[in-house]
PyMOL commands that place a pseudoatom at each C-alpha (Angstrom):
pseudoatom trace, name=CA, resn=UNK, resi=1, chain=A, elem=C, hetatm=0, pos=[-42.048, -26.528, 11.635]
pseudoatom trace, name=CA, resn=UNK, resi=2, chain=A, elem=C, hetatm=0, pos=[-40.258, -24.703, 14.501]
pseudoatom trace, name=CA, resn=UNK, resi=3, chain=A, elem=C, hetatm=0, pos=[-37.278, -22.547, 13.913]
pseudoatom trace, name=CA, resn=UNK, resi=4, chain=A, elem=C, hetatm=0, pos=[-35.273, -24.245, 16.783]
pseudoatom trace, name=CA, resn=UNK, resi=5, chain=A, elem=C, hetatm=0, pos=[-35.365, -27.085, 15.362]
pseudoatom trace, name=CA, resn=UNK, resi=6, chain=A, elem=C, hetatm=0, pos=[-33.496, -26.041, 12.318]
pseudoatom trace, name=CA, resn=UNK, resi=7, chain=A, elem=C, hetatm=0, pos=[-30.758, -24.807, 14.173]
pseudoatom trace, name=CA, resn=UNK, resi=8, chain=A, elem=C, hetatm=0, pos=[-27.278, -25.932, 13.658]
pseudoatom trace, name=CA, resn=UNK, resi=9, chain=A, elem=C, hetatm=0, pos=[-28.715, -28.093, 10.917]
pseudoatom trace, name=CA, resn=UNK, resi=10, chain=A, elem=C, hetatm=0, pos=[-27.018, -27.610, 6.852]
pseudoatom trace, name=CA, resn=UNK, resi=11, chain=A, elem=C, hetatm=0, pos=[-28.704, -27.696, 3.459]
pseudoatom trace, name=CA, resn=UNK, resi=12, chain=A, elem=C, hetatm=0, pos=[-27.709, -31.279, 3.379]
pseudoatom trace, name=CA, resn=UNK, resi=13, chain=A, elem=C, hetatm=0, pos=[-29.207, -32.108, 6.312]
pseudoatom trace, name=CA, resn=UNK, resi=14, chain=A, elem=C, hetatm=0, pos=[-32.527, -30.090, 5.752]
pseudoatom trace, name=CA, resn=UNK, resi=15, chain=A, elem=C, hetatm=0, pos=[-32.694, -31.208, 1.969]
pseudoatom trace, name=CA, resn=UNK, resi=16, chain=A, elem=C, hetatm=0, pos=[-31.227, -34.524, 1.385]
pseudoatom trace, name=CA, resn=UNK, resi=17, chain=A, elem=C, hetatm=0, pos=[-32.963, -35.599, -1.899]
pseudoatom trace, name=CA, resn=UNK, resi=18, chain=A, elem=C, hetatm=0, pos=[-32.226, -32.462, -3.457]
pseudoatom trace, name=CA, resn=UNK, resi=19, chain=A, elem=C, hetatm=0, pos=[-28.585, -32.608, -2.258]
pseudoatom trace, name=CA, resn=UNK, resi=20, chain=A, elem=C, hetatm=0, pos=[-27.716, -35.830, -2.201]
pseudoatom trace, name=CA, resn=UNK, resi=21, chain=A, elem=C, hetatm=0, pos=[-25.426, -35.926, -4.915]
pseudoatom trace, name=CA, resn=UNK, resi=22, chain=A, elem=C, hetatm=0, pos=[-23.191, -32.984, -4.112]
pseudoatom trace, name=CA, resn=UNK, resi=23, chain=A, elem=C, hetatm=0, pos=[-20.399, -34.138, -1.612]
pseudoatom trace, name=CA, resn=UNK, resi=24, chain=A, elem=C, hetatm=0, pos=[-20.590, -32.524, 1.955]
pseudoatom trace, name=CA, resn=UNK, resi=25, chain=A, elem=C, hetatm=0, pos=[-17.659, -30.147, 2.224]
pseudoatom trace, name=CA, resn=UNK, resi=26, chain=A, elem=C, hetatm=0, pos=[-15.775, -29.023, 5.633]
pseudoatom trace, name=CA, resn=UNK, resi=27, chain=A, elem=C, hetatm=0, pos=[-16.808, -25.781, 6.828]
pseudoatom trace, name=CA, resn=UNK, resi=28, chain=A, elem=C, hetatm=0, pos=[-14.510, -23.494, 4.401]
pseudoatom trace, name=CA, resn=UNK, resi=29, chain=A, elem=C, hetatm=0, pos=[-12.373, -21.319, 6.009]
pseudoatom trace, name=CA, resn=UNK, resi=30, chain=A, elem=C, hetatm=0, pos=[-11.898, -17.533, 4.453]
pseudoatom trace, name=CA, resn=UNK, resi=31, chain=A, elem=C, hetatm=0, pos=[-9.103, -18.074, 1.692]
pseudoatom trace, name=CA, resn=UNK, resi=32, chain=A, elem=C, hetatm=0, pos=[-6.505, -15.144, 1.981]
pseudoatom trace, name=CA, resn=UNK, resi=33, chain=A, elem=C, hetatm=0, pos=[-3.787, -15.327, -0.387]
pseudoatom trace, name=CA, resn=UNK, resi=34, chain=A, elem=C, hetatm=0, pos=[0.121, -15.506, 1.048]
pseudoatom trace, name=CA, resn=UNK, resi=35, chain=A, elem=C, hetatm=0, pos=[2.495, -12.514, 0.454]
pseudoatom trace, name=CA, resn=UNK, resi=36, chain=A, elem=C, hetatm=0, pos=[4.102, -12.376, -2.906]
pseudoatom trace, name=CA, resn=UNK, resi=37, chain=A, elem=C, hetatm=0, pos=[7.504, -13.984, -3.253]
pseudoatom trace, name=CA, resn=UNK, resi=38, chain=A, elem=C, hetatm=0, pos=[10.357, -11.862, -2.828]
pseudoatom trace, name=CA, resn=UNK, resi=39, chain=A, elem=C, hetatm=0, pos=[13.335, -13.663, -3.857]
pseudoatom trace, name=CA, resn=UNK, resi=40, chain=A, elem=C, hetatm=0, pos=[13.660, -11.619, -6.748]
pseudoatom trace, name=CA, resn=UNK, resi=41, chain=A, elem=C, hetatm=0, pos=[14.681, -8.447, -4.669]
pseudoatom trace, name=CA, resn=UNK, resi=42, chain=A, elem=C, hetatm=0, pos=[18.033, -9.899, -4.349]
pseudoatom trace, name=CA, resn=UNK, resi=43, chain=A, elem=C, hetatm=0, pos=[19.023, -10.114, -8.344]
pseudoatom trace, name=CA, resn=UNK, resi=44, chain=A, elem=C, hetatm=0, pos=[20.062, -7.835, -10.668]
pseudoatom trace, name=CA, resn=UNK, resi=45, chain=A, elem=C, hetatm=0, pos=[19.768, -3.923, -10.691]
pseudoatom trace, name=CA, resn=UNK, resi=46, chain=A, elem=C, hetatm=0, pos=[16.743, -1.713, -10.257]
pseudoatom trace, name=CA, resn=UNK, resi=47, chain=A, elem=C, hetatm=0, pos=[15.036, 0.022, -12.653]
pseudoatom trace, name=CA, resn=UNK, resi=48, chain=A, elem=C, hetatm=0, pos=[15.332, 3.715, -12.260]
pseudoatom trace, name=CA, resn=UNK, resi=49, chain=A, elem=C, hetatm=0, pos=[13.082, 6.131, -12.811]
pseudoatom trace, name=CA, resn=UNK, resi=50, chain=A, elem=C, hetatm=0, pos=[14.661, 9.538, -12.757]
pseudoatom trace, name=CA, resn=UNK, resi=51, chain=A, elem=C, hetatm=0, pos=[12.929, 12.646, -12.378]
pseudoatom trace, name=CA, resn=UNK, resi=52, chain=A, elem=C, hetatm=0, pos=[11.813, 14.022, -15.609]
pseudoatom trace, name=CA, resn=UNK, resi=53, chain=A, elem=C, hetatm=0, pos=[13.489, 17.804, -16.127]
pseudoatom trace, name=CA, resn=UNK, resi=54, chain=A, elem=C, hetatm=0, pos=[11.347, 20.165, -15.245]
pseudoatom trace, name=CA, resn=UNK, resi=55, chain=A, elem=C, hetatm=0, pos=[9.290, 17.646, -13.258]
pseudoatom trace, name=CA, resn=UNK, resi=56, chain=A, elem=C, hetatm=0, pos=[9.099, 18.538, -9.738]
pseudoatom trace, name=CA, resn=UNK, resi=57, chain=A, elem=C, hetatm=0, pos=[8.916, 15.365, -7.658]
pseudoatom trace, name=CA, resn=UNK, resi=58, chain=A, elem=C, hetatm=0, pos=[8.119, 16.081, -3.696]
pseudoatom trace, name=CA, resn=UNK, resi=59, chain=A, elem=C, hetatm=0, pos=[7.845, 13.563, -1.308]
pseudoatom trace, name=CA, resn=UNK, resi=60, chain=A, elem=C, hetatm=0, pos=[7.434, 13.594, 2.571]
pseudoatom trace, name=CA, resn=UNK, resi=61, chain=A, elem=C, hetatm=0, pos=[8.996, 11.157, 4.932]
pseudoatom trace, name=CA, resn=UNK, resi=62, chain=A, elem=C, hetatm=0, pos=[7.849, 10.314, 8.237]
pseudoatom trace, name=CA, resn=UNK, resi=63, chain=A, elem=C, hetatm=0, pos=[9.802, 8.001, 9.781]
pseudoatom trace, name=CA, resn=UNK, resi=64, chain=A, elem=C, hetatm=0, pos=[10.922, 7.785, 13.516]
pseudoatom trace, name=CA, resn=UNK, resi=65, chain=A, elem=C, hetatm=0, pos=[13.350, 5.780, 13.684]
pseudoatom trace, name=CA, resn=UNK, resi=66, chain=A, elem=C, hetatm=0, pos=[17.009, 7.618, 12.180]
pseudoatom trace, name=CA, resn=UNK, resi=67, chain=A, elem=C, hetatm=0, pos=[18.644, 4.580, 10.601]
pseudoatom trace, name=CA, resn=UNK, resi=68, chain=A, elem=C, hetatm=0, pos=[15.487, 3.877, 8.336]
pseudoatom trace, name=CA, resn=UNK, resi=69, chain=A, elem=C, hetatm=0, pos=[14.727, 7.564, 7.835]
pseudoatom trace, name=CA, resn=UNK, resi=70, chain=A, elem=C, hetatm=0, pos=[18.484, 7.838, 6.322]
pseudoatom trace, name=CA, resn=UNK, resi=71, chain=A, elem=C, hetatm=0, pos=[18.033, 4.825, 3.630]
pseudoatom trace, name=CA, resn=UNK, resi=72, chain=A, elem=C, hetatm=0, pos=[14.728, 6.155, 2.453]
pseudoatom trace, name=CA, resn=UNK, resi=73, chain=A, elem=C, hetatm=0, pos=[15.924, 9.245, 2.066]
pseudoatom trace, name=CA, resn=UNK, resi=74, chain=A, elem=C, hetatm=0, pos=[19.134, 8.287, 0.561]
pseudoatom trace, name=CA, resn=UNK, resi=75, chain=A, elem=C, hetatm=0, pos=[17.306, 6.105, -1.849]
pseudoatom trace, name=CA, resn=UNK, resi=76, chain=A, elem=C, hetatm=0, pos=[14.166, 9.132, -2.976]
pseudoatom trace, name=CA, resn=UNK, resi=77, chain=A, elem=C, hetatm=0, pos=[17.694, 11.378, -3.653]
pseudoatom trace, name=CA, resn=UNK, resi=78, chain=A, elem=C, hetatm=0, pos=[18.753, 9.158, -5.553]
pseudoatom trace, name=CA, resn=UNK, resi=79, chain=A, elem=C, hetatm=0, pos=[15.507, 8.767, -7.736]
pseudoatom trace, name=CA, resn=UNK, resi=80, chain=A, elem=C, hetatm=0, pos=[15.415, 12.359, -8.347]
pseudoatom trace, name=CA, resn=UNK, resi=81, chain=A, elem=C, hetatm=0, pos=[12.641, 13.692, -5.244]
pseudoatom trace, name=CA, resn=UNK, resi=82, chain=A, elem=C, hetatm=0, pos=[12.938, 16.572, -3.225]
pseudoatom trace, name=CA, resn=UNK, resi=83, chain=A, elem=C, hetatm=0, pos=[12.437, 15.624, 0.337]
pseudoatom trace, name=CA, resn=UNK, resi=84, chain=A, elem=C, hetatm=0, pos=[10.516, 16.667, 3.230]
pseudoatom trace, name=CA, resn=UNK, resi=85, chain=A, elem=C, hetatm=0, pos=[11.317, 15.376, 6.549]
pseudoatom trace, name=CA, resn=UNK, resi=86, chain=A, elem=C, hetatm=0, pos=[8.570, 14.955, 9.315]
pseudoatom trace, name=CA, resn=UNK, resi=87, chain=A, elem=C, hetatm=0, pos=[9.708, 13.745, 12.904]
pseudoatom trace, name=CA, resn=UNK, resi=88, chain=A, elem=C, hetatm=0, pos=[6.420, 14.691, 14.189]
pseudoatom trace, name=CA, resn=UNK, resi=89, chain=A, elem=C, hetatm=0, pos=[2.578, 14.093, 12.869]
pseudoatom trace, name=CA, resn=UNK, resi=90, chain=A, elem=C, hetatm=0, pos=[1.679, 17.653, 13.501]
pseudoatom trace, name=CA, resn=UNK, resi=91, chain=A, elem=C, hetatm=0, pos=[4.175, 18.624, 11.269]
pseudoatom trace, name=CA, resn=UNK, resi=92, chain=A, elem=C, hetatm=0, pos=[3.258, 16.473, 8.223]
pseudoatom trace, name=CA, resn=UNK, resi=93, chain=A, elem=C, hetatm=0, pos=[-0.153, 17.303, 8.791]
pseudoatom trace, name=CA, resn=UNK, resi=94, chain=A, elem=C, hetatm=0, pos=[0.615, 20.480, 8.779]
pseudoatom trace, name=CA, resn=UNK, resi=95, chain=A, elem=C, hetatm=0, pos=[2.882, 20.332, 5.036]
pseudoatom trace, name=CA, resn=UNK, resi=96, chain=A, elem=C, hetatm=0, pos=[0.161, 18.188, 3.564]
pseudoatom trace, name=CA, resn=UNK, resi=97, chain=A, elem=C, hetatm=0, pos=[-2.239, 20.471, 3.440]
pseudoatom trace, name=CA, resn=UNK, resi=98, chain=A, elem=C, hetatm=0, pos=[0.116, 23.061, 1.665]
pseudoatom trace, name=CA, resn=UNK, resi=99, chain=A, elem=C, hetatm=0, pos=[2.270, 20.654, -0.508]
pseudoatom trace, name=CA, resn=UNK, resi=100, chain=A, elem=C, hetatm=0, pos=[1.215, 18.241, -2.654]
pseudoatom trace, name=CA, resn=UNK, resi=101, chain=A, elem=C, hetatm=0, pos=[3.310, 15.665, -2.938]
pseudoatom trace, name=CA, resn=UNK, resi=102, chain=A, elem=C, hetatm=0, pos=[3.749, 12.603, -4.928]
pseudoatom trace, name=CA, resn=UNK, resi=103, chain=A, elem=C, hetatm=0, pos=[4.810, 10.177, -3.002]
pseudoatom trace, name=CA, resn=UNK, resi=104, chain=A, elem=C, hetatm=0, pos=[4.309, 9.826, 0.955]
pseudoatom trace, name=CA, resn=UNK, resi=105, chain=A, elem=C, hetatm=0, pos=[6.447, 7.071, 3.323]
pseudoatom trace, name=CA, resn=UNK, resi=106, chain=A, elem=C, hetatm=0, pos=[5.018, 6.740, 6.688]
pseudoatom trace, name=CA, resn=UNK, resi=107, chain=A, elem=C, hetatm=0, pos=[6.451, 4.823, 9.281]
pseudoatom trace, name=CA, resn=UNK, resi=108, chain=A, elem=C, hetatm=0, pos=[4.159, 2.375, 11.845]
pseudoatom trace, name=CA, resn=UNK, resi=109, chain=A, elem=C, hetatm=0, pos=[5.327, 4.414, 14.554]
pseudoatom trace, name=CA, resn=UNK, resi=110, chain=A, elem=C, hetatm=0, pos=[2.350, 5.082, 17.011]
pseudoatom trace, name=CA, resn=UNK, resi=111, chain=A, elem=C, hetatm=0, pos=[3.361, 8.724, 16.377]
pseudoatom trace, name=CA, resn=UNK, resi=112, chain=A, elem=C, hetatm=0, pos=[2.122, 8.750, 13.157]
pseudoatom trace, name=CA, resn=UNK, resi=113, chain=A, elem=C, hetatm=0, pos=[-0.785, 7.329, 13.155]
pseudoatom trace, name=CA, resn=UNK, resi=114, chain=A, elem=C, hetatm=0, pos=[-2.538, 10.615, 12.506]
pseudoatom trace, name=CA, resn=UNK, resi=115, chain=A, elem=C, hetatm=0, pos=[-0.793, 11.144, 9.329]
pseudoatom trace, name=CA, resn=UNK, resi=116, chain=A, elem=C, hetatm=0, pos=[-2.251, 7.934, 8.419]
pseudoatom trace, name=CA, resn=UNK, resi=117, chain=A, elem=C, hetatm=0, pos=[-5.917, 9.119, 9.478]
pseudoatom trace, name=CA, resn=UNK, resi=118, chain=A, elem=C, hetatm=0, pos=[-5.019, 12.134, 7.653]
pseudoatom trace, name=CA, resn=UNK, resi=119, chain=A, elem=C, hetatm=0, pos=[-3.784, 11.119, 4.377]
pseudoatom trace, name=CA, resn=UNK, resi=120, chain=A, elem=C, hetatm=0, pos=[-7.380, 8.368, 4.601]
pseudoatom trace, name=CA, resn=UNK, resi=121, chain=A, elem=C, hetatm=0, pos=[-9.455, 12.055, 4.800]
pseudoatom trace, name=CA, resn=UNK, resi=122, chain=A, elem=C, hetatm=0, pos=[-7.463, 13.587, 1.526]
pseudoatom trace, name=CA, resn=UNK, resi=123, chain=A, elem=C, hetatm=0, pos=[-10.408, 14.433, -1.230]
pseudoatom trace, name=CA, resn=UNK, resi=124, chain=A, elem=C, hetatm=0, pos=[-10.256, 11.777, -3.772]
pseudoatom trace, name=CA, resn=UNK, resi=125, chain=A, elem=C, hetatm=0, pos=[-8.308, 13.926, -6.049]
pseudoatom trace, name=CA, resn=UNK, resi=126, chain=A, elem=C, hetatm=0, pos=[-5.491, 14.850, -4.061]
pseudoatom trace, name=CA, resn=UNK, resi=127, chain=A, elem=C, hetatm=0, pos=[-5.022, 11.668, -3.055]
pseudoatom trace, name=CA, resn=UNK, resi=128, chain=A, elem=C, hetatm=0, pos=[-5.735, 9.994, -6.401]
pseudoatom trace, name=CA, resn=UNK, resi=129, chain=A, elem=C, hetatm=0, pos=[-2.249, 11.435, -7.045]
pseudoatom trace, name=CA, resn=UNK, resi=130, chain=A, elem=C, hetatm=0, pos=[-0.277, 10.576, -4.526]
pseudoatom trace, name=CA, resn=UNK, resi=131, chain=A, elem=C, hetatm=0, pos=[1.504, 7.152, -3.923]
pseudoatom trace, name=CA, resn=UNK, resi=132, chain=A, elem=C, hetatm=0, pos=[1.658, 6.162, -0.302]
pseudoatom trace, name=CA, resn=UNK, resi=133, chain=A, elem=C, hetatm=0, pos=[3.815, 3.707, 1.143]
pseudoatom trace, name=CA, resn=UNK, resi=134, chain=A, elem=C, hetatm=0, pos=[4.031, 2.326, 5.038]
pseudoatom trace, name=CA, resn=UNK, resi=135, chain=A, elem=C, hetatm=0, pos=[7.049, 0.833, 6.209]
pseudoatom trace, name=CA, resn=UNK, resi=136, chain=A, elem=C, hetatm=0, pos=[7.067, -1.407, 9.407]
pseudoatom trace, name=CA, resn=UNK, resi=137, chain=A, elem=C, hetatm=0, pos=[8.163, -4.536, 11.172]
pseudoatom trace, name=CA, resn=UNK, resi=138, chain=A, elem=C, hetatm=0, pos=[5.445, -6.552, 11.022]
pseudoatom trace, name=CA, resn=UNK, resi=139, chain=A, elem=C, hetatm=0, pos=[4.020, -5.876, 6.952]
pseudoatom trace, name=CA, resn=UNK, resi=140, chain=A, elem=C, hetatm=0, pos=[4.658, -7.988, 4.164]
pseudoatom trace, name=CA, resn=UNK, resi=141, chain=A, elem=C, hetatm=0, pos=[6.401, -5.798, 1.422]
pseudoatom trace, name=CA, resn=UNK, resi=142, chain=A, elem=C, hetatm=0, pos=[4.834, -5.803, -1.584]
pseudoatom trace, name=CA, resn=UNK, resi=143, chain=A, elem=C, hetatm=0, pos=[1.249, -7.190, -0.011]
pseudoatom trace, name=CA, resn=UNK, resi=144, chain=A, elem=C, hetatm=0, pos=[-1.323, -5.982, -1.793]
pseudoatom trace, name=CA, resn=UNK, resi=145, chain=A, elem=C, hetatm=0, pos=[-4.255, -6.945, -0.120]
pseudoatom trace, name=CA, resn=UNK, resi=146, chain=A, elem=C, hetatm=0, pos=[-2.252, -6.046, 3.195]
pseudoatom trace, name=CA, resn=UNK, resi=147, chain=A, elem=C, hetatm=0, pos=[-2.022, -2.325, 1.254]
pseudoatom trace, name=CA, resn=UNK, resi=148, chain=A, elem=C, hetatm=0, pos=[-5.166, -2.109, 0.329]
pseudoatom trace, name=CA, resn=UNK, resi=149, chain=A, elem=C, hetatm=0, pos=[-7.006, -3.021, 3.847]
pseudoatom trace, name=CA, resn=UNK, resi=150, chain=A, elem=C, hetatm=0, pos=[-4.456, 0.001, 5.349]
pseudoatom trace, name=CA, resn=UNK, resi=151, chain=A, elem=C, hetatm=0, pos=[-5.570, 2.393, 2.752]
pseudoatom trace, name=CA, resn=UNK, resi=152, chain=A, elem=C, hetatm=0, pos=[-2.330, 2.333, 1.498]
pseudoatom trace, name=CA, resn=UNK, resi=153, chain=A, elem=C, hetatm=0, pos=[-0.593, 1.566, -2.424]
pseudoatom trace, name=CA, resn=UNK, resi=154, chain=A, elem=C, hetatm=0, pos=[2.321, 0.024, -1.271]
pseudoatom trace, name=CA, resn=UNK, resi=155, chain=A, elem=C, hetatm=0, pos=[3.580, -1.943, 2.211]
pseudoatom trace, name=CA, resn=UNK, resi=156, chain=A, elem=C, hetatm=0, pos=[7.151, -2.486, 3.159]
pseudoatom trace, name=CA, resn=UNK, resi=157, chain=A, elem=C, hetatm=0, pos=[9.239, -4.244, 5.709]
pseudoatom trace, name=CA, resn=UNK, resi=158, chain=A, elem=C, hetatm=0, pos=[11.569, -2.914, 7.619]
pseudoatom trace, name=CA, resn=UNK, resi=159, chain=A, elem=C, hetatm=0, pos=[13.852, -6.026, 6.389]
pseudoatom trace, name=CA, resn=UNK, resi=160, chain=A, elem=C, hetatm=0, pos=[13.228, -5.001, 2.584]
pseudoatom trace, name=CA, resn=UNK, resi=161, chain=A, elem=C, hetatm=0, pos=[14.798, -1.131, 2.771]
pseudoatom trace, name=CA, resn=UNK, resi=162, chain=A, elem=C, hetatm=0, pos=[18.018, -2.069, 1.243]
pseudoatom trace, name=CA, resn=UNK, resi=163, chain=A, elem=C, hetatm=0, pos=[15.621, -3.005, -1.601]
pseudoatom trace, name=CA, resn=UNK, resi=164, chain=A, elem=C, hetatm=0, pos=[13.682, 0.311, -1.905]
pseudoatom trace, name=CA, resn=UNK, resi=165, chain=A, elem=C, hetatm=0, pos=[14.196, 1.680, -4.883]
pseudoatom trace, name=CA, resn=UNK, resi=166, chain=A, elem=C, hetatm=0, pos=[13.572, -1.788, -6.689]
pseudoatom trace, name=CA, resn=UNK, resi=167, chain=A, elem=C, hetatm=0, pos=[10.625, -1.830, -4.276]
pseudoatom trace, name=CA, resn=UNK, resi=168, chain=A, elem=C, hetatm=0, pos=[9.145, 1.707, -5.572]
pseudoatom trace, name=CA, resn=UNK, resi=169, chain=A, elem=C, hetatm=0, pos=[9.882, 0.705, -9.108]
pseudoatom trace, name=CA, resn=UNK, resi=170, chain=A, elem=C, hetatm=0, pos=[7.581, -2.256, -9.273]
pseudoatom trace, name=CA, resn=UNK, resi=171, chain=A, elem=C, hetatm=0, pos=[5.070, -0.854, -6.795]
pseudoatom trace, name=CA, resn=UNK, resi=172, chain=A, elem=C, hetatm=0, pos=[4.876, 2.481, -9.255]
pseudoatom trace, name=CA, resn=UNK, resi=173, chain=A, elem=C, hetatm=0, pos=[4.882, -0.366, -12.147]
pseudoatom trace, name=CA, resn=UNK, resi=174, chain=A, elem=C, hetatm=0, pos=[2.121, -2.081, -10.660]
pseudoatom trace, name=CA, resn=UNK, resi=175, chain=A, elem=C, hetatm=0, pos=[0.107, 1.091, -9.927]
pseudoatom trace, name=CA, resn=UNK, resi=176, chain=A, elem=C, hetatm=0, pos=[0.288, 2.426, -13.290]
pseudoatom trace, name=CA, resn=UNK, resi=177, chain=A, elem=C, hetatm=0, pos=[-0.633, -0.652, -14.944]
pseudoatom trace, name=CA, resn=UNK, resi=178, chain=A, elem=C, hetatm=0, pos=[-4.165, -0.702, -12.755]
pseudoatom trace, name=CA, resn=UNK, resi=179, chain=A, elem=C, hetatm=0, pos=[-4.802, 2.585, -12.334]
pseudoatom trace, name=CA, resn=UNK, resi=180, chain=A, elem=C, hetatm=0, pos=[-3.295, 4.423, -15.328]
pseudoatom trace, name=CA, resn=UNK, resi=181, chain=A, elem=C, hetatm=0, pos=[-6.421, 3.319, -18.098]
pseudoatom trace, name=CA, resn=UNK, resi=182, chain=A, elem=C, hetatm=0, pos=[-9.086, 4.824, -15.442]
pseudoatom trace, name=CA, resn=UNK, resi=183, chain=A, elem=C, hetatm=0, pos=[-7.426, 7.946, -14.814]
pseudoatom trace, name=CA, resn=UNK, resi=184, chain=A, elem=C, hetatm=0, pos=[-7.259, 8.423, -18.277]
pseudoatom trace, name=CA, resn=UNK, resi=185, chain=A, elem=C, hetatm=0, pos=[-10.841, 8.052, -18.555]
pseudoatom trace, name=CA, resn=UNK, resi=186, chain=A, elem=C, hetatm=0, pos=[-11.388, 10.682, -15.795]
pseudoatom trace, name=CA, resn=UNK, resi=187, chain=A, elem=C, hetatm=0, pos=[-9.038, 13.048, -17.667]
pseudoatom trace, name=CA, resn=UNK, resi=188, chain=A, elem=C, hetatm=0, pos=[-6.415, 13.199, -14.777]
pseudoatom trace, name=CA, resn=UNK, resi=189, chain=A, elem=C, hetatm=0, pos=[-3.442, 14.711, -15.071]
pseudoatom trace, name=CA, resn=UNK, resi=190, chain=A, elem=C, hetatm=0, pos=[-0.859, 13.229, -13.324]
pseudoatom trace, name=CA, resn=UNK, resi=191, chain=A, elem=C, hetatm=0, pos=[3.041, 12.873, -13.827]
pseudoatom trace, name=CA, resn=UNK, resi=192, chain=A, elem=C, hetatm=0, pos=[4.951, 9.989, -13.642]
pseudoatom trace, name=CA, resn=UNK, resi=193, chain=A, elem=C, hetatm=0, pos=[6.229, 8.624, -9.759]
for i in range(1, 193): cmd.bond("trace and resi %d" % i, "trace and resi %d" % (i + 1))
show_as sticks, trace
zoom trace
């Protein structure tokens, strides 16, 4: 039999008595599931999670763009962090790898992109225990499968910020859940976001 002539040809084509009964399906097209629904942003109050005392919370923010860089910030005060400011990547390159800090925001901004290629590098346990966010215009908050192909734990739209702290509550929720049985079983210490 040549090769060629198999070309472009199916299972069902090639094998019809062995096939027969099973209907011929379309060619299926990769399945990726939608963004979560957000409706639920806009009800009710968020659940806080202060600072525990004595609990030193550090995060940095690197955002560009002032307006966004002033809710974040006004929302990690609120949840108890001590914040770092980065309006360059040299500079949060250069206070990641002397702080270690719990929770990263990173903006799209072309400028950063190092940070991002950075904070992708971090050993496993540094970064095992630290929550990183991206905010932009074009992600779907709360995306997990957008997070996860970006090497991040949590996406954000620019849209959503109003909603941050209910945001960072579930996304902290959500991480927990997943991740807090397995660090158990590697004996990691780790405090809560």
């Amino acid at each position: 039999m040549d090769i060629k002539s198999l070309e472009g040809k199916s299972a069902f084509d090639l094998f019809p008595d062995i096939i027969r009964d099973i209907p011929k399906k379309k060619k299926a097209s990769p399945l990726i599931p939608p963004p979560p629904d957000l409706s639920w942003l806009t009800e009710g109050m968020a659940e806080r999670n202060p600072a525990q005392p004595g609990n030193s919370l550090a995060a940095l923010v690197a955002i560009a763009e002032d307006h966004k860089r002033a809710v974040v910030k006004k929302v990690l005060e609120k949840m108890g962090y001590a914040i770092d400011t980065a309006l360059s990547a040299e500079y949060a390159i250069q206070k990641l790898q002397v702080v270690q800090y719990k929770l990263i925001i990173c903006g799209t901004d072309a400028a950063f992109k190092d940070i991002h290629q950075h904070i992708c590098g971090l050993p496993s346990p540094k970064r095992r225990v630290t929550y990183y966010a991206i905010v932009g215009p074009n992600l779907h908050t709360l995306y997990n499968l957008e997070a996860l192909a970006l090497s991040a734990n949590l996406v954000i739209n620019d849209r959503d910020l109003q909603y941050l702290e209910k945001i960072l509550g579930k996304g902290f929720r959500d991480y927990e859940n997943l991740f807090r049985p397995l660090l158990d079983i590697l004996n990691v210490k780790t405090s809560s976001f």
